[in-house]
N, C-alpha and C positions, 0 to 999 in steps of 0.2 A: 774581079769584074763586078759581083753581086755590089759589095763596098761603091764600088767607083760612080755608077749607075743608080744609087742610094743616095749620096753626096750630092748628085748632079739635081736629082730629084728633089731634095730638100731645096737645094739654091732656087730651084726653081719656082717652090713651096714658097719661097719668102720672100722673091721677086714678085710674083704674083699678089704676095700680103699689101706690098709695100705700093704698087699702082692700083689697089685697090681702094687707097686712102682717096677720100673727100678733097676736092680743093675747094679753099674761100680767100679771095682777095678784099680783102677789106682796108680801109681808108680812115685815119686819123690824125693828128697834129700832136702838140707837143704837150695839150694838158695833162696833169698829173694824174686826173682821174681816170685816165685812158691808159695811162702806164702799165696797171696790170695785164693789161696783153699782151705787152714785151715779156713781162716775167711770164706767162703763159707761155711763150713761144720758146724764151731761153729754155726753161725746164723741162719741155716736151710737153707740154700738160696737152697741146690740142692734138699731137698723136697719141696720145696717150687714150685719147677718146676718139680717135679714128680717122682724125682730119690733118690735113696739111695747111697750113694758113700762110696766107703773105700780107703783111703790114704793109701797106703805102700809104708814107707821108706828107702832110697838106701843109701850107702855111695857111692859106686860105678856106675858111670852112666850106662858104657859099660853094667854090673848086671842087670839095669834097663829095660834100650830100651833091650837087647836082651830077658828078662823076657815077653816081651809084644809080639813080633817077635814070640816066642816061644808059646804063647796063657795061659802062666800062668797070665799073666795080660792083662784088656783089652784096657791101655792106659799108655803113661808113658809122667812125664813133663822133656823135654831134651833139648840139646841145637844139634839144627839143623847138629852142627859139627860131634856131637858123634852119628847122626843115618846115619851120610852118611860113618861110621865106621863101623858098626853092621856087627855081621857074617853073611853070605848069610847064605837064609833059604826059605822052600817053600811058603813064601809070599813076597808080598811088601810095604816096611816103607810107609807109609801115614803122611804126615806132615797137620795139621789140624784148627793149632790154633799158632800166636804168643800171647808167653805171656807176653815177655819183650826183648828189645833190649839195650846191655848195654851200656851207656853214661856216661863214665867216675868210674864205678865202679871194671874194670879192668885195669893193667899199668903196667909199666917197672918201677925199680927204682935201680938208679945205686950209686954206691959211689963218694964221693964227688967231687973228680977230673975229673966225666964223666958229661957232659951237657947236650948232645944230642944226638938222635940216631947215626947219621954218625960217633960218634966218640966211638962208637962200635964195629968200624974194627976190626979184630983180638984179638977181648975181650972174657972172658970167660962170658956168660949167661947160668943162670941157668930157666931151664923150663923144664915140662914131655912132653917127642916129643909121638904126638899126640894124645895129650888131648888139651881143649881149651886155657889152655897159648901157646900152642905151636902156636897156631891160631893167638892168639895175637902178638905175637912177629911178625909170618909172615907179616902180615899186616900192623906193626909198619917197618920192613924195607922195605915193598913193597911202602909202603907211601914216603920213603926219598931215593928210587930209588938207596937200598940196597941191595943184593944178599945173601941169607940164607949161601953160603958158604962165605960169608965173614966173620963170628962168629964163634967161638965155642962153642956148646952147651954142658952145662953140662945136662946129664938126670936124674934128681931128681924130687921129688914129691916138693910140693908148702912149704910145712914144713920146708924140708931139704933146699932147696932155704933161708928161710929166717936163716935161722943157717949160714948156708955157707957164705953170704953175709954179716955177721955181723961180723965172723970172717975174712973177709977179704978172702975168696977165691973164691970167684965169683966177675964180675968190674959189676955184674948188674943182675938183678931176677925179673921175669916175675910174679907178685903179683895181686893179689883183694882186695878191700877192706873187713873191716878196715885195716886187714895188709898190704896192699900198704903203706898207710898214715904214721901206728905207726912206717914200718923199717925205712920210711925217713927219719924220727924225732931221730930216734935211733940212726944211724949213718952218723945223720946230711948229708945227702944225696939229693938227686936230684930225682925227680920222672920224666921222661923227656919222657915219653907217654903214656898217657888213648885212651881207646878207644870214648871218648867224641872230640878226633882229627882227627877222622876218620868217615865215613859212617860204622857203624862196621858190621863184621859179625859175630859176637857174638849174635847173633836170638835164645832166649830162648823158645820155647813152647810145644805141646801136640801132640804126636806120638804115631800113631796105627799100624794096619794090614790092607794094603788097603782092603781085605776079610771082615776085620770087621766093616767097613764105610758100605760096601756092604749092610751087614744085620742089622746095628744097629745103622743107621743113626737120626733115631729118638732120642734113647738116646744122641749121640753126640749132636746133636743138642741142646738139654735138659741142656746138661754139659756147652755146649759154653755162652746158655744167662744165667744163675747163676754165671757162669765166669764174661759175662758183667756184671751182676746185683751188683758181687763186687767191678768191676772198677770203675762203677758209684756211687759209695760207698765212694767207694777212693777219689774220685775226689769230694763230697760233703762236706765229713767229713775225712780226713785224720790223723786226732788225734784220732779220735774214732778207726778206720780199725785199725792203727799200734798200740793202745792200747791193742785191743783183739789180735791182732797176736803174740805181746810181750810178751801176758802174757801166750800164746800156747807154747813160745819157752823160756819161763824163762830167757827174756831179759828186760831191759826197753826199755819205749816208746823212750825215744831219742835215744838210741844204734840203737832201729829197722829199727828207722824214716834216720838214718844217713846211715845202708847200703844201704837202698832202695832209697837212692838220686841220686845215680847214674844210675840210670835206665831209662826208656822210660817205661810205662805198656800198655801193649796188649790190648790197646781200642777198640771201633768199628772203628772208622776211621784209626787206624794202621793197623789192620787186613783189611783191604777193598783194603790198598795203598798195603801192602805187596803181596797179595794175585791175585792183578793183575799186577804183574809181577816182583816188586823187589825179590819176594824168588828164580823165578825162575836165574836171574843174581847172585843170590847170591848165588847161587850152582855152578856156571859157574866159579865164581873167587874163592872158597873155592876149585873146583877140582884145578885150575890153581895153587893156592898156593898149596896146597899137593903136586903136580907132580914136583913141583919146588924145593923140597925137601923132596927126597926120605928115609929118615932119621927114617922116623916113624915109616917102615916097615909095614904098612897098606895097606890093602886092600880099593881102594877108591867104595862106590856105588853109582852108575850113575844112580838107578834106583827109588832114590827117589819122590816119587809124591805128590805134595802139590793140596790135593783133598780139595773143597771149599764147597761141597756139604753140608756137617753138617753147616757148619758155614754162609752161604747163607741162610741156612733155619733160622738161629739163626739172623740174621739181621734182615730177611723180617719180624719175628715175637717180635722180641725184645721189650718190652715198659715196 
């Protein structure tokens, strides 16, 4: 009886462990830089640090960040661009975490007789004005001391770009990879800028409700070192990581390992440098490019805040 009554007591011991876990619903799409959080979730890593997470997926980012805004989600992985987009609402976007910054996985690619940005003048470019090609492109003629109205943009989605471009009616199309690489190859073309030529501001990471840092900094904090825990992962064993991510996303390991090359990952030392002051200049030149081309019809927010609090504590306890 002692035994049976003992038994019962443990079960109960560990049922109790187990609805004592944290939940976080958070919100992402299909970028590669966002992937580590599948490998977090396959390997246990966010119980492993106390929390229960649920991944939902967005095709749509604008979908996403406003989904979190809104308090149907309580985090979404975005890129910095598309929350200082979001419709006003009675909170404020909290930027919390870079996850990735990209280095050569975004680019322009023109057809064969175009070499170079400047010689863009008066060309047709295809890109969706404002969403992050549009970003890139800005960037790309801010670097070679171009003016947005010296182009004309076509406004298509990233699809219709490379259609357009093949049959010859765009001189150039604002791409990511892998289809950066495969349109150049296609129509033996010219790729003539990544974001691997620039400082970019293509800043991918984890956005809340500064409301909800408020009350549930603990979890964040919880999220951020199983985040590191899979960076440091990455950076151990990077065959193994994009193994299990590949086989989350019904790719191979080299397809996976080839997008995610062009990226930077949201380590602890990028998050430290970022977070004491490049996010905040990099909001400063992301407004300036907006305003410099009003084209987007967007509303810009000024009122994003890259709060450090979760991720301080995820540093100071990290190991």
């Amino acid at each position: 009886m002692l035994v049976f009554l003992l038994t019962i007591l443990l079960k109960g011991c560990g049922l109790g462990q187990s609805d004592r876990l944290a939940t976080l619903k958070v919100g992402m799409n299909n970028w590669p830089g966002y992937a580590l959080a599948l490998y977090a979730q396959k390997q246990g890593l966010f119980e492993q640090r106390g929390l229960q997470v649920q991944l939902v997926h967005f095709s749509n980012q604008q979908d996403n960040i406003r989904a979190t805004l809104r308090e149907a989600l309580d985090a979404s992985f975005v890129p910095l661009w598309e929350v200082m987009q979001v419709d006003p609402g009675n909170d404020t976007p909290a930027f919390i975490l870079v996850a990735d910054v990209s280095y050569g996985s975004d680019g322009i690619v023109s057809q064969p007789n175009i070499k170079s940005i400047q010689q863009l003048k008066g060309k047709k470019v295809g890109t969706k004005l404002g969403t992050v090609s549009h970003l890139i492109l800005l960037e790309a003629l801010n670097a070679y001391n171009l003016k947005p109205e010296n182009i004309e943009i076509t406004d298509v989605l990233n699809s219709t770009s490379i259609h357009k471009i093949k049959d010859k009616e765009l001189d150039a199309a604002v791409l990511w990879e892998p289809s950066l690489s495969e349109t150049a190859r296609e129509i033996n073309g010219n790729i003539i800028f990544t974001t691997k030529y620039v400082d970019s501001l293509v800043i991918d990471g984890l956005a809340t409700r500064k409301s909800f840092v408020d009350s549930h900094q603990a979890e964040l904090s919880q999220f951020i070192m199983a985040w590191f825990d899979a960076v440091d992962e990455l950076e151990r064993n990077p065959e193994r990581v994009f193994t299990v991510i590949a086989d989350e996303l019904n790719q191979t390991t080299e397809s996976f390992a080839r997008d995610y090359s062009g990226l930077k990952p949201g380590d602890r030392a990028m998050n430290q440098k970022m977070f004491a002051g490049q996010l905040k200049s990099s909001k400063q030149k992301i407004i300036e490019l907006l305003e410099q081309d009003p084209r987007h019809s967007r509303m810009i927010r000024k009122d994003v805040v890259f709060d450090a609090r979760p991720l301080n504590d995820a540093l100071k306890n990290w190991k």
